[in-house]
N, C-alpha and C positions, 0 to 999 in steps of 0.2 A: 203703618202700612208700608211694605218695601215698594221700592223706587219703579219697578217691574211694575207691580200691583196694580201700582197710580196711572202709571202710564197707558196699560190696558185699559183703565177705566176710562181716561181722556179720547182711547181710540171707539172705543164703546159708547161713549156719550155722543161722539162726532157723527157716530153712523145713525144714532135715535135722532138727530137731532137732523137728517135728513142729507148728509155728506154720504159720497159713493166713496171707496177703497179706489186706487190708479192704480196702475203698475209702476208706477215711478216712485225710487226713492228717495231720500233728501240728500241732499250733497255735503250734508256735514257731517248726522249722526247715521245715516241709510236705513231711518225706517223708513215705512211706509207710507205716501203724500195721497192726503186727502182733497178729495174736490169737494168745496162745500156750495151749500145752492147758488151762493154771489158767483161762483167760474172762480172762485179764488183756490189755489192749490197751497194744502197748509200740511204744517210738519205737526204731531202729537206731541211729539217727543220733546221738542225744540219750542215747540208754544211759538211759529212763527210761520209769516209766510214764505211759500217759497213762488219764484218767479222763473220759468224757464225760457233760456235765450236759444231762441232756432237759431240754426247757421244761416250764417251772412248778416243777422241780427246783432247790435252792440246791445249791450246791461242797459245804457239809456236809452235805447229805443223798448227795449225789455220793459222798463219800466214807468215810462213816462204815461200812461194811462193810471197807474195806481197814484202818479206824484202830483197829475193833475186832481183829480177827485179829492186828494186830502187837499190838494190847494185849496180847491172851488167849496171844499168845508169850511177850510182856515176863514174864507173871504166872507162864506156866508155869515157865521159865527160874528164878524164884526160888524156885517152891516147891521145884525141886530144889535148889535151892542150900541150900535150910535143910531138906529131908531129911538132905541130905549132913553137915548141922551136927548134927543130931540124932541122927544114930547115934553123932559121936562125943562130944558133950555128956555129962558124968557131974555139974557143976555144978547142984544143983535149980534154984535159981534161975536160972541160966541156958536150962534146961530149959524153966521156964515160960513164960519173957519168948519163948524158940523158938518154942513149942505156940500162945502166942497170936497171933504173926504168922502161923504156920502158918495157923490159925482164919481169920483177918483174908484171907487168901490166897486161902486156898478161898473164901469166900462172894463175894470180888470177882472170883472167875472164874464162877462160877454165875450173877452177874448182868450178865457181859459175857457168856455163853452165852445167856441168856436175850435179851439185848437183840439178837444177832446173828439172834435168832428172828425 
């Protein structure tokens, strides 16, 4: 299938799948940037998101909503990984050393929750 073909297809699937067309292009390849239902603005073409800086705005203020979310993922991801450790932990000590990452866990998701405020 030529490279054209695919990418039609990619823009085609984006709009079934509930994404509106923007008027804004991408700043690398200038096709067309898709809004999909998350508020996320994504490139077909490029298979990426793109992020627009209003003025007066820096890149990391641009982007620090998207970098906390995958954080507060990254965070989640491991609290489960050390529930999972903790039910089957019978070692005290290991126990502890568990409980206080556990600890260390939660309070760093509460202040990436907060900062996302």
């Amino acid at each position: 299938m030529p490279k054209e073909t695919k990418e039609l297809q990619k823009m085609a699937d984006l709009l079934k799948q509930g994404a509106t067309l923007t008027e804004l292009s991408c700043p690398a390849c200038s096709s067309p940037l898709f809004k999909l239902k998350a508020g996320e603005l994504w490139c077909a073409k490029c298979q990426k998101r793109v992020v627009v800086v209003k003025e007066g705005e820096t890149a990391t203020e641009a982007t620090k909503p998207i970098l906390l979310s995958q954080l507060e993922s990254t965070v989640l991801t491991k609290i489960g990984e050390i529930e999972k450790r903790l039910k089957e932990e019978t070692d005290p000590a290991q126990l502890e050393k568990l409980t206080a990452t556990m600890a260390s866990l939660l309070d760093n998701l509460e202040k990436i929750r907060k900062m996302k405020r």
